[in-house]
C-alpha positions in Angstrom: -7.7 -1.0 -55.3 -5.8 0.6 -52.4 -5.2 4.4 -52.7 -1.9 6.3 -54.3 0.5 5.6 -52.1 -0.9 3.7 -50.0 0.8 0.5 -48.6 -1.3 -2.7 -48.8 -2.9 -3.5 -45.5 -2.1 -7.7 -45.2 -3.5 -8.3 -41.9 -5.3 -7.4 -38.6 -2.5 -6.1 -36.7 -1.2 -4.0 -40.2 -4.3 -2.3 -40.2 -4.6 -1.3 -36.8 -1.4 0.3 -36.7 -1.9 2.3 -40.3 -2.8 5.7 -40.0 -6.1 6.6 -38.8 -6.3 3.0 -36.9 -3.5 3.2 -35.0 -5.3 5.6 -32.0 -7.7 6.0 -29.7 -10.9 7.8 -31.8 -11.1 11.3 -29.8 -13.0 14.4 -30.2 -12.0 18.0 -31.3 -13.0 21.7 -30.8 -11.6 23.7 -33.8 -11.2 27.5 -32.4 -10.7 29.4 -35.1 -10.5 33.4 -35.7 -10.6 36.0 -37.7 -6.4 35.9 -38.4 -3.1 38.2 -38.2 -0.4 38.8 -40.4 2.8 36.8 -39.4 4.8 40.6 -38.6 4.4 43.8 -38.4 6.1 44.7 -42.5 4.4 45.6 -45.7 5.0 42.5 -46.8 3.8 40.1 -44.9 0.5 42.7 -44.8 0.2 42.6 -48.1 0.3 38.8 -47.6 -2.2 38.6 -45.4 -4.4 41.3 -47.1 -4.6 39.5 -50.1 -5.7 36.6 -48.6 -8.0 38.3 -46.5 -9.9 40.9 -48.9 -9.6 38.4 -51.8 -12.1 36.2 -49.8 -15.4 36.5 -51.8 -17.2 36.5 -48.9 -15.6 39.1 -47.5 -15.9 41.0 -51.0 -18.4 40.8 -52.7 -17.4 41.8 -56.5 -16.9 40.6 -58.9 -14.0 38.6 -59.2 -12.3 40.4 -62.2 -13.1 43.9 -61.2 -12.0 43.2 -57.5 -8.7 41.8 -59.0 -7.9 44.5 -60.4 -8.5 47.0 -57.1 -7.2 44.9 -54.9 -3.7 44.5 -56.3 -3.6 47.6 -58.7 -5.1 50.1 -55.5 -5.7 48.6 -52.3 -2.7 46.7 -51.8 0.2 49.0 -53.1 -1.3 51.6 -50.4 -2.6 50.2 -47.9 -0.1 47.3 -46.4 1.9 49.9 -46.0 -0.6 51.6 -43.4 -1.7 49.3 -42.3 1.9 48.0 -41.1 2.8 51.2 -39.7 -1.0 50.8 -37.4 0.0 46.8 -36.4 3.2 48.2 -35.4 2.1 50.4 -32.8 0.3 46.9 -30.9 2.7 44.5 -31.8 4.0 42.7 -28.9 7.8 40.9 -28.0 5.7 37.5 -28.0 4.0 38.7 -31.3 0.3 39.9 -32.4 -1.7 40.6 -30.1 -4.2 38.3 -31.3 -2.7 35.2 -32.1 -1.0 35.4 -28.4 -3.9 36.1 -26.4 -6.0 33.4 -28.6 -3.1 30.8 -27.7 -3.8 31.5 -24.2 -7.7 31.1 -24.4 -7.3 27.7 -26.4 -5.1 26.6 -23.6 -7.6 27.8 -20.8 -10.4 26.2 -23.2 -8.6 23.0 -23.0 -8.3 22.8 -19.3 -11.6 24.2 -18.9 -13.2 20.7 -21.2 -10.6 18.5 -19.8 -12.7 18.3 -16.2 -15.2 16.9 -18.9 -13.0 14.5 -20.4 -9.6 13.5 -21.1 -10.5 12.4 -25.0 -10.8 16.1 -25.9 -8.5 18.0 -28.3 -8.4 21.8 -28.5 -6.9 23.5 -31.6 -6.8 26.8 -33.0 -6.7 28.2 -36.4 -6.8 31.2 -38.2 -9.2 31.3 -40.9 -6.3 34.0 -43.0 -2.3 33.8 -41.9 -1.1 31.3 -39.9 -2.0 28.8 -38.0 -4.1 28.1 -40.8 -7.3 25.7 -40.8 -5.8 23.1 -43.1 -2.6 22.8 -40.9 -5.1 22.8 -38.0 -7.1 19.5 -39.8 -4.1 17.9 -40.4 -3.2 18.3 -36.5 -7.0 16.8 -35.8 -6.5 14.0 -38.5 -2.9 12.5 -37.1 -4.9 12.3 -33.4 -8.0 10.8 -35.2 -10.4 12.7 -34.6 -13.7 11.4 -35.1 -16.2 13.9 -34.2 -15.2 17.7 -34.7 -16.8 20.7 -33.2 -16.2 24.1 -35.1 -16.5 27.2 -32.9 -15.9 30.6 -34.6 -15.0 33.0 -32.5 -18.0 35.4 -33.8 -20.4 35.7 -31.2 -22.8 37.7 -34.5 -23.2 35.6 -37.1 -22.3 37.5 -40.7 -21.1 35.7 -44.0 -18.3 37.5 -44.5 -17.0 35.6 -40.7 -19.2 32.3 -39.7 -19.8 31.7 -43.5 -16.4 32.4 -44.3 -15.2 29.8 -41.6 -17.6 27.1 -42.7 -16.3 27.6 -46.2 -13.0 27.2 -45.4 -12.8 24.5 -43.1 -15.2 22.5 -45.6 -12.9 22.4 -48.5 -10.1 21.7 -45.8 -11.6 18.7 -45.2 -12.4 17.4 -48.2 -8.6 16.8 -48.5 -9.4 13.6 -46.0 -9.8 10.1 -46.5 -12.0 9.5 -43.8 -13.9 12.3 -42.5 -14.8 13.2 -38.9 -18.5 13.6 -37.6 -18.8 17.3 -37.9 -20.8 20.2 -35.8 -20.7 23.8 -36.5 -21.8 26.9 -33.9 -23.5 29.4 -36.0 -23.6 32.0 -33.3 -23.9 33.0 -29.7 -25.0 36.5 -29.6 -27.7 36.2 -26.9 -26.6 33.0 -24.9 -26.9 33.8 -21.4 -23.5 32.6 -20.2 -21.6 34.8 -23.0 -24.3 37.9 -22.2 -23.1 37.9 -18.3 -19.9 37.8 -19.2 -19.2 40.8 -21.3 -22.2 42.9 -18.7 -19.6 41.6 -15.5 -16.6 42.8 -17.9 -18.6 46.4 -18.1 -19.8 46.7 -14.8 -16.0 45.6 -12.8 -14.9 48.4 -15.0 -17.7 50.7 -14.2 -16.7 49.4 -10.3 -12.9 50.7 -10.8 -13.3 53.7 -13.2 -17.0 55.2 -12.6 -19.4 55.3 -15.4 -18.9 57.4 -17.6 -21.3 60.1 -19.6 -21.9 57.3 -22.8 -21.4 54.0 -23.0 -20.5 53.2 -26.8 -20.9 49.7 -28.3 -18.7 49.7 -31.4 -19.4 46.8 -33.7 -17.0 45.7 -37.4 -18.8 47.2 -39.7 -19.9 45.4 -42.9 -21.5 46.6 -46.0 -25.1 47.9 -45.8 -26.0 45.7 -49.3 -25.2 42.2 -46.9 -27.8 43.4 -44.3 -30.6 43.9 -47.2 -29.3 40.5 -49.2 -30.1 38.9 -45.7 -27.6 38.8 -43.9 -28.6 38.9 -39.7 -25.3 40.7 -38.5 -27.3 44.1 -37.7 -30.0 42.8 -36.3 -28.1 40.4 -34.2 -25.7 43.3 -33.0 -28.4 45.4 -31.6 -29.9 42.5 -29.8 -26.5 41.9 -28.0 -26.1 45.2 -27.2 -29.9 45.8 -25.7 -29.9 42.9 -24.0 -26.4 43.8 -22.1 -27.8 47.3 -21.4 -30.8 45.7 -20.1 -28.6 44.1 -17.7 -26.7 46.8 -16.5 -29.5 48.6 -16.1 -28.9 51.6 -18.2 -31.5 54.3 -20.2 -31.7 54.5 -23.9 -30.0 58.1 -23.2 -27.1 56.4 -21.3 -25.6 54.0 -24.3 -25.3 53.9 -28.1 -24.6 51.7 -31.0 -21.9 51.9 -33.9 -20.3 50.1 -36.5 -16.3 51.1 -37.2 -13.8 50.0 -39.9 -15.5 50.3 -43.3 -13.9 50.1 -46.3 -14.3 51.8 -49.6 -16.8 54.2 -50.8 -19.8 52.1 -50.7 -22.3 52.5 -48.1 -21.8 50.2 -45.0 -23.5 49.6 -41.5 -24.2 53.3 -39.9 -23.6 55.2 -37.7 -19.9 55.2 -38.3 -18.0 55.1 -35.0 -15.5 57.4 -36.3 -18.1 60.3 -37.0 -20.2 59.0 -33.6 -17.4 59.4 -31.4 -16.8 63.2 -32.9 -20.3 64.1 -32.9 -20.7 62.8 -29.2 -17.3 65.2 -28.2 -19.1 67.7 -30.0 -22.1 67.7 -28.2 -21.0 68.2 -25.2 -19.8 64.4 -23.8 -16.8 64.8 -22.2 -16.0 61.3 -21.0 -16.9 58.7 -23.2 -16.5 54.7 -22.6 -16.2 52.6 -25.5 -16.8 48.4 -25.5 -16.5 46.0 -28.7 -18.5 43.1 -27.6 -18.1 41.6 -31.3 -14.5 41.0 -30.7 -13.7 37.5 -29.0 -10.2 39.0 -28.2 -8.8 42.1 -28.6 -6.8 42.9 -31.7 -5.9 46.1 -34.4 -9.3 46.8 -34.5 -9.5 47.5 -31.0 -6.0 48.5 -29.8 -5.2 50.7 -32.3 -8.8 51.9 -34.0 -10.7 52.7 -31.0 -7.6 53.1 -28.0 -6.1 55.0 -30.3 -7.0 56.7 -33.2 -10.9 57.5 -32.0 -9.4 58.6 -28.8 -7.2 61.3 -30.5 -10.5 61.8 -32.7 -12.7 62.0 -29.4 -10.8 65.1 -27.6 -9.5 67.3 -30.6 -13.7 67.4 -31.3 -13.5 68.5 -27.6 -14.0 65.5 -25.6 -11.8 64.9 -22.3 -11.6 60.8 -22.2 -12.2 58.1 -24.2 -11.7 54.6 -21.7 -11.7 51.8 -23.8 -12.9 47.9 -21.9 -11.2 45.2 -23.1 -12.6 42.2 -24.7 -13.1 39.1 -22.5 -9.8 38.0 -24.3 -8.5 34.7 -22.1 -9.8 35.4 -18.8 -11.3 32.1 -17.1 -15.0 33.5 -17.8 -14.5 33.3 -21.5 -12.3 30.4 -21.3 -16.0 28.6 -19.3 -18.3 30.1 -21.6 -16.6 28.6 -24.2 -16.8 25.4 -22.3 -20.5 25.7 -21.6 -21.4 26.5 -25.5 -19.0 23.1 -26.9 -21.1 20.9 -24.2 -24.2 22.5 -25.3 -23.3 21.9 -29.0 -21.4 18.8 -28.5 -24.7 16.8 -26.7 -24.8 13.7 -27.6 -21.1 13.2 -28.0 -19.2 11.0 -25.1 -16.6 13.5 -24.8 -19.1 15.5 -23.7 -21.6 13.8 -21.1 -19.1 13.0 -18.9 -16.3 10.3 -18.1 -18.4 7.1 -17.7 -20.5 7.4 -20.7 -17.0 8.3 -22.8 -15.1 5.0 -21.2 -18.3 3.3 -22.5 -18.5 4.6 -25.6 -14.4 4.0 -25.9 -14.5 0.5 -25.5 -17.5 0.2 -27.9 -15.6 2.1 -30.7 -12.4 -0.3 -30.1 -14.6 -3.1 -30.8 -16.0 -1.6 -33.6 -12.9 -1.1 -34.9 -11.6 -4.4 -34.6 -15.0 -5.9 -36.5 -14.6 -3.4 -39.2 -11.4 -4.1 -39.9 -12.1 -7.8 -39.4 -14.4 -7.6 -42.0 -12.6 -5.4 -44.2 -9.2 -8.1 -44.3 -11.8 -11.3 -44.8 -13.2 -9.8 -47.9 -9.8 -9.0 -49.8 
């Protein structure tokens, strides 16, 4: 039987031009982040917060009880805060975020498209929009056949990565036909990404002098994940010693936080908030502050560290808090982006390079034809 609504394929040329058949099989990268609220307005916060927090995987509570606090408590009070904080980063183009990850999905694409020209980028928010399943749907009208998932997480945690996978899983089981898939876990020690965020540090450190401390401030997440299992801690210090490594600099020159907890429960310590004041207070007067777990920078950057632990960092006595930018969509991230999809996408013609993909094209067509062939003669 064919499928609801589904015309009846009655010959060869029908079904090559029906949905799916009609073009070219060609390979995606799905770049998908973290997400952003559509404005600046309670409203479309409390949108996006509800979508967000009610992720179990971001929570985890149970699902009754966390009802109940996130529309009875959280929401009422906090969109509106949390509106008034976006506001103060909010650009004429829009978020922060989404623009600047626009621009490093473009730069991605140009950067593969030297590899081939069979090669789709598209980006997707896993909360807000561009959302994933409009993102699949994108992927599914240029017939993609094999899809490569890259969340922009260098540390892998499942209340991100996980949260990703689970997302763009049940997006695709909405298809018909479903693409070859590969999924990047992490990349919180590959060497292309490491250099990166050490040449970000040490150009700045080049311009502006070093200053006393150099802070890494990771998201925080709740201490319970790291003893259920979860690697995000472990995998956060590794980044951070192995960039410090690079630079060169002494246990006494750097530390380690975790910022933007929520609730009363116990998260990830130390807490950059308290860190910050308790490095003021000790007589740190300029204090530089990095966030290599951000992909691109965003509230949690622009607003939480730029601004709100800078006003923390000199009332508690400090002089200046210099905050380095995220690699955002310069053309280094934009190629270790690249380098990680060829990595993960071995095997693939798309990615070994235009001969083997012209090959491999002319293969699939063939194999297209048969199938169908096939498919027609035994109706």
């Amino acid at each position: 039987m064919s499928a609801p609504n589904t015309p009846m394929v009655r010959s060869l040329d029908d079904a090559l031009t029906t949905p799916g058949h009609a073009n070219e099989p060609r390979t995606g990268v799905l770049l998908v982040n973290l997400g952003t609220p559509e404005a600046p307005t309670a409203k479309a916060l409390r949108r996006y917060l509800k979508e967000f927090l009610g992720d179990p995987r971001v929570v985890e509570v149970p699902r009754p009880i966390w009802w109940l606090i996130l529309n009875g408590i959280i929401l009422p009070f906090r969109a509106p805060k949390s509106a008034k904080a976006y506001s103060t980063v909010w650009t004429d183009k829009g978020s922060p975020l989404l623009v600047i990850n626009r621009q490093l999905a473009d730069r991605l694409q140009e950067q593969l498209a030297t590899t081939s020209d069979n090669l789709d980028v598209i980006l997707a928010m896993n909360y807000g929009q561009p959302s994933i399943d409009k993102a699949i749907d994108q992927l599914r009208e240029r017939n993609i056949t094999r899809l490569l998932i890259l969340p922009l997480y260098p540390q892998y945690s499942a209340t991100t990565t996980a949260s990703v996978f689970d997302r763009v899983t049940r997006s695709l089981s909405r298809l018909r036909w479903l693409p070859e898939v590969r999924f990047i876990n992490e990349y919180y020690r590959d060497e292309g990404w490491l250099e990166a965020v050490t040449t970000t540090i040490r150009d700045w450190h080049a311009r502006h002098g070093k200053a006393d401390k150099l802070l890494f401030s990771f998201h925080g997440i709740p201490r319970r994940n790291l003893m259920a299992g979860d690697p995000y801690h472990c995998q956060c210090h590794v980044s951070a010693r192995l960039i410090t490594d690079r630079l060169g600099l002494t246990p006494e020159e750097w530390q380690l936080s975790f910022q933007s907890r929520l609730g009363k429960a116990e998260w990830l310590k130390p807490y950059t908030d308290e860190t910050v004041e308790a490095l003021a207070k000790s007589g740190v007067k300029r204090l530089q502050v990095v966030c290599p777990g951000f992909a691109i920078d965003c509230l949690e950057t622009l607003e939480e560290i730029a601004e709100e632990n800078r006003e923390t960092f000199i009332e508690a006595g400090g002089e200046s808090l210099e905050y380095i930018p995220c690699l955002n969509d310069t053309e280094a991230h934009a190629r270790v982006l690249a380098d990680l999809c060829r990595q993960h996408g071995a095997g693939w013609p798309a990615f070994e390079g235009r001969e083997v993909e012209r090959e491999q094209t002319r293969i699939d067509r063939q194999a297209r034809v048969d199938r169908v062939g096939r498919e027609l003669r035994l109706k």
